[in-house]
C-alpha positions in Angstrom: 11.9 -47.5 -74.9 15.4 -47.2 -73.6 16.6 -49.7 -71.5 18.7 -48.5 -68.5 22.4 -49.8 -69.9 22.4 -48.1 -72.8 21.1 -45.0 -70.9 24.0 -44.9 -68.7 26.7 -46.2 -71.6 25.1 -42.7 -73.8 25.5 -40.5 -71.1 29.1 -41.3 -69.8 29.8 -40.9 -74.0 28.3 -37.2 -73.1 30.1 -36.9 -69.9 33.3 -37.9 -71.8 32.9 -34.7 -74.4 32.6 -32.4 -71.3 35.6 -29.6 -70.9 35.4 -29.2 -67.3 36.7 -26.1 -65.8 39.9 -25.9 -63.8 40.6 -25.5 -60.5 41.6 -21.9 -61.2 38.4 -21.0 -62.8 36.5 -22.9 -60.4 38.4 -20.8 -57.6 38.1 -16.9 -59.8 34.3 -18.2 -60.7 33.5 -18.6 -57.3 34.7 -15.4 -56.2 32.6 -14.0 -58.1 29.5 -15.3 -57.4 30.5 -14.7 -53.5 31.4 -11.4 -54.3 28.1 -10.0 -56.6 26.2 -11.9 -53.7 27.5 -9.9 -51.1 27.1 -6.9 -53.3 23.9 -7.6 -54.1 23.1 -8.0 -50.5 24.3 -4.6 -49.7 22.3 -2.7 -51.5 18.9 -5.0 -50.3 20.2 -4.2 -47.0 20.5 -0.4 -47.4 17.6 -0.1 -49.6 15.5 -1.8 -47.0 17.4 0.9 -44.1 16.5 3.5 -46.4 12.9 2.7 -46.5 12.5 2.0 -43.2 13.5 5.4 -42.1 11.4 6.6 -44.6 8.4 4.5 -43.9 9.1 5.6 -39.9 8.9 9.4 -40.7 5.7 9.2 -42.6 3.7 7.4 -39.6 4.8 10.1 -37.1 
């Protein structure tokens, strides 16, 4: 079994070999996601509308 220092010793050794992204990548990244989820939401939102008025017409 592993004893908890040398746990925490091997994985700041694998934190260490990390290339973490920059702030500007972080930023354009981000937009991104923001941006597909807002798009994504969109078309949920109208496809729901859509079907709605669809469902609405058939029960009348």
């Amino acid at each position: 079994m592993i004893s908890p220092l040398t746990y925490l010793k091997e994985s700041k050794k694998e934190l260490d070999k990390v290339v973490w992204p920059t702030l500007k990548q972080t930023s354009r990244l981000t937009l991104v996601v923001i941006a597909a989820s807002v798009a994504v939401g969109a078309y949920i939102a109208g496809l729901d509308a859509l079907l709605t008025k669809l469902t609405e017409k058939f029960i009348r």
